[in-house]
N, C-alpha and C positions, 0 to 999 in steps of 0.2 A: 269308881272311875279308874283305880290303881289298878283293880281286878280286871278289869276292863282291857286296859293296855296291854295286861301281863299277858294275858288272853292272846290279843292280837300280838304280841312281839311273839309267841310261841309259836303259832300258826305259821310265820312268816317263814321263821325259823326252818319248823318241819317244811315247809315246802321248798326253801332252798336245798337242805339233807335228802328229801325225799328226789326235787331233780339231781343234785347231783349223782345221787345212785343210777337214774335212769339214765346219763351221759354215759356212766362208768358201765351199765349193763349195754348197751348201746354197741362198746366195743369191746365185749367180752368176746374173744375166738373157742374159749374151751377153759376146762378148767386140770388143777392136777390130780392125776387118776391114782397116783402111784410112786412113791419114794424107796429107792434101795439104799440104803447108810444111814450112819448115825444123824443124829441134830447138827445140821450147820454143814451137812453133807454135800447141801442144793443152797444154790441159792439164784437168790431174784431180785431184779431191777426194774423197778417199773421206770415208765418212758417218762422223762423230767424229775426223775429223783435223781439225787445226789448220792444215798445212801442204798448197800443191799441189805438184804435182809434174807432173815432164813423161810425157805419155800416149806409153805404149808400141806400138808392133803386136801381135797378139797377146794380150796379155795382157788378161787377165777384166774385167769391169765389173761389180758389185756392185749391188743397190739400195741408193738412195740417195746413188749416185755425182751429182760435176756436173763439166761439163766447159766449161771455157770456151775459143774459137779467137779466134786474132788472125787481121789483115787476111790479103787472099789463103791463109787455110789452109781444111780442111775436113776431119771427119771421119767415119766411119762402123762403126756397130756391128750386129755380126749377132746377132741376139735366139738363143737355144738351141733354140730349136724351128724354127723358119722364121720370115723376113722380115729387113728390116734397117729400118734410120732413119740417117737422114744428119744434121749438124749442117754449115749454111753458116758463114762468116767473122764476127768481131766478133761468136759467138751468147754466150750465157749461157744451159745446158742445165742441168736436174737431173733425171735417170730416176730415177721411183719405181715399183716393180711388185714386186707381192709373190703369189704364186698363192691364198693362204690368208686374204688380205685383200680384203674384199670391196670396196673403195674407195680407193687411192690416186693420187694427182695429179702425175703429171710436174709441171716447172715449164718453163718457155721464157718467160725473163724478159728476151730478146731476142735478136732473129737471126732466121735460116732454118729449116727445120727440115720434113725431107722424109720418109715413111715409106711403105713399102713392106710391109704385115701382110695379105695376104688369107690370110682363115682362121686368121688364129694366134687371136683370142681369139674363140673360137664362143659362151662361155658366161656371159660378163665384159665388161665394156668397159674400156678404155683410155682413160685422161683424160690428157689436156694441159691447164694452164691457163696465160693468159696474163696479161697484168697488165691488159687489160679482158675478156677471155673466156675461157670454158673449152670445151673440146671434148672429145669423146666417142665412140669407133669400136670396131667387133667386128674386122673386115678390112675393109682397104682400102687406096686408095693414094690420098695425099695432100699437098699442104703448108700449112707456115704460114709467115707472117711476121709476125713481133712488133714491133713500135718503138711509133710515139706510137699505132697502130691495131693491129688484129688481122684478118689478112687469113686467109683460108682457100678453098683451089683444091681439089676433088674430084678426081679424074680416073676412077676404078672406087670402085663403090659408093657406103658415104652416110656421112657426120659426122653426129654430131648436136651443134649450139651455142646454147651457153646463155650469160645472164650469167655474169662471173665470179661471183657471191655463192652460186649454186650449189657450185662449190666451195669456198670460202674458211670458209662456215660465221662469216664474223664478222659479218654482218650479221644484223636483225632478218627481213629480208627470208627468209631460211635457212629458217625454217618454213612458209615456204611450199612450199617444194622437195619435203616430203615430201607434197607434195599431187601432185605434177607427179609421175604415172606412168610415161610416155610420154610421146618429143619427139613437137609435132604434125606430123602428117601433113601434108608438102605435096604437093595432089592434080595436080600438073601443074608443065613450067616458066614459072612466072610468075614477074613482078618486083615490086617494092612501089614503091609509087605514086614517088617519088624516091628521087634521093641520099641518106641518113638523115633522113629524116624519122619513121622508126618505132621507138620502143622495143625493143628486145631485154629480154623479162621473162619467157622460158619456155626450154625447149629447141625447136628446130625443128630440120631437116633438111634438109641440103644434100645433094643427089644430082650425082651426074657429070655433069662437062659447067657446073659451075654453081660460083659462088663467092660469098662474104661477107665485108666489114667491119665491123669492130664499133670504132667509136670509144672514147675515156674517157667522154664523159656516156652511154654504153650506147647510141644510136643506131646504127642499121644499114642497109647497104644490100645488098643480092642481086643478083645479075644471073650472064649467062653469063660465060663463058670467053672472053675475047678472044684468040683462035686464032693472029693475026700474032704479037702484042705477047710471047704465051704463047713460041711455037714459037722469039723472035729472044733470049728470056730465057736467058741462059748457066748459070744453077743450072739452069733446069726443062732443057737442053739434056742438061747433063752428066748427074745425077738419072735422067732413061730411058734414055740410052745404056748406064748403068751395071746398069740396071733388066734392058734387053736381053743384060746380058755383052757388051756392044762394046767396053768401057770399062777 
């Protein structure tokens, strides 16, 4: 009879262990493909933990994970379907992506942050926000950098960037968004008239070949890609080489 129980109290067991693995596979986005720096170089939060811990190889990435890298480290996650995203040194990441959620917002609250998605979201966009902008892609391949600005480099295909209050939702401002269907069309590569001299208060679009800063007071500037300065950049260096499988 004792063997009996022990039987059934085990069973019961594994099958709580066995679903909660299938909650946790449920929302796996990707896992880590790739560590640069020493032990304790990366690290990771899962969503409802109190504590981080040091990022593994391998091992899954959840939404609502963040992941923070100290100096000279870097790391990179291969989404479950295609594509990857890179996180440069000194970044502050939080990946949020849910398939069944029609809207949620990465965070990159500082650092690098490189991605590589053509075609993973054909039906959906992917939002990053930053702490002045938010951005927005189906596939493409891109970066940003976050600090006191918000830089964003196209290289294939198009961003679309907005103010941050677009996504933050705590603004009055916010109802206006539901007004904004579609970022506008920009019908050419042009530039705006200076350095920030223009507000950013919609979505627009950044096509390849072309980039954006978005200050804290929300001013913006556009312009190309400067090609030396680009090509002598040791992230954007490393980033295609990797992009290529050279790396």
């Amino acid at each position: 009879m004792k063997a009996t129980r022990m039987c059934i109290v085990l069973l019961l067991f594994s099958l709580l262990v066995t679903m909660g693995f299938m909650v946790n596979d449920s929302q796996q986005i990707g896992r880590i493909n790739f560590i640069l720096g020493t032990r304790g170089d990366v690290k990771i939060n899962r969503a409802g933990d109190s504590q981080w811990k040091y990022a593994r190889l391998f091992s899954p990435v959840y939404d609502g994970d963040r992941l923070k890298t100290m100096r000279e480290s870097r790391c990179e996650i291969k989404l479950q379907k295609k594509g990857v995203i890179r996180v440069g040194e000194n970044a502050d990441f939080t990946l949020c992506y849910h398939p069944t959620q029609k809207k949620s917002s990465s965070i990159l609250r500082k650092g690098r942050f490189w991605a590589s998605i053509k075609g993973l979201f054909s039906k959906r966009r992917f939002f990053i926000r930053t702490p002045t902008a938010v951005c927005a892609v189906r596939g493409t391949v891109y970066r940003i950098d976050a600090d006191s600005t918000t830089k964003v480099c196209v290289y294939d295909g198009a961003v679309d960037v907005g103010p941050v209050w677009l996504a933050t939702g705590d603004s009055t401002r916010a109802k206006q968004a539901v007004e904004v269907q579609k970022p506008m069309e920009v019908p050419g590569p042009t530039e705006v008239p200076g350095p920030f001299e223009v507000s950013l208060d919609q979505w627009i679009q950044i096509v390849a070949g072309y980039q954006i800063e978005v200050r804290a007071d929300g001013k913006y500037y556009k312009s190309k890609i400067d090609k030396k300065r680009d090509e002598d950049d040791d992230w954007v260096k490393w980033n295609k080489m990797r992009d290529e499988g050279k790396y």
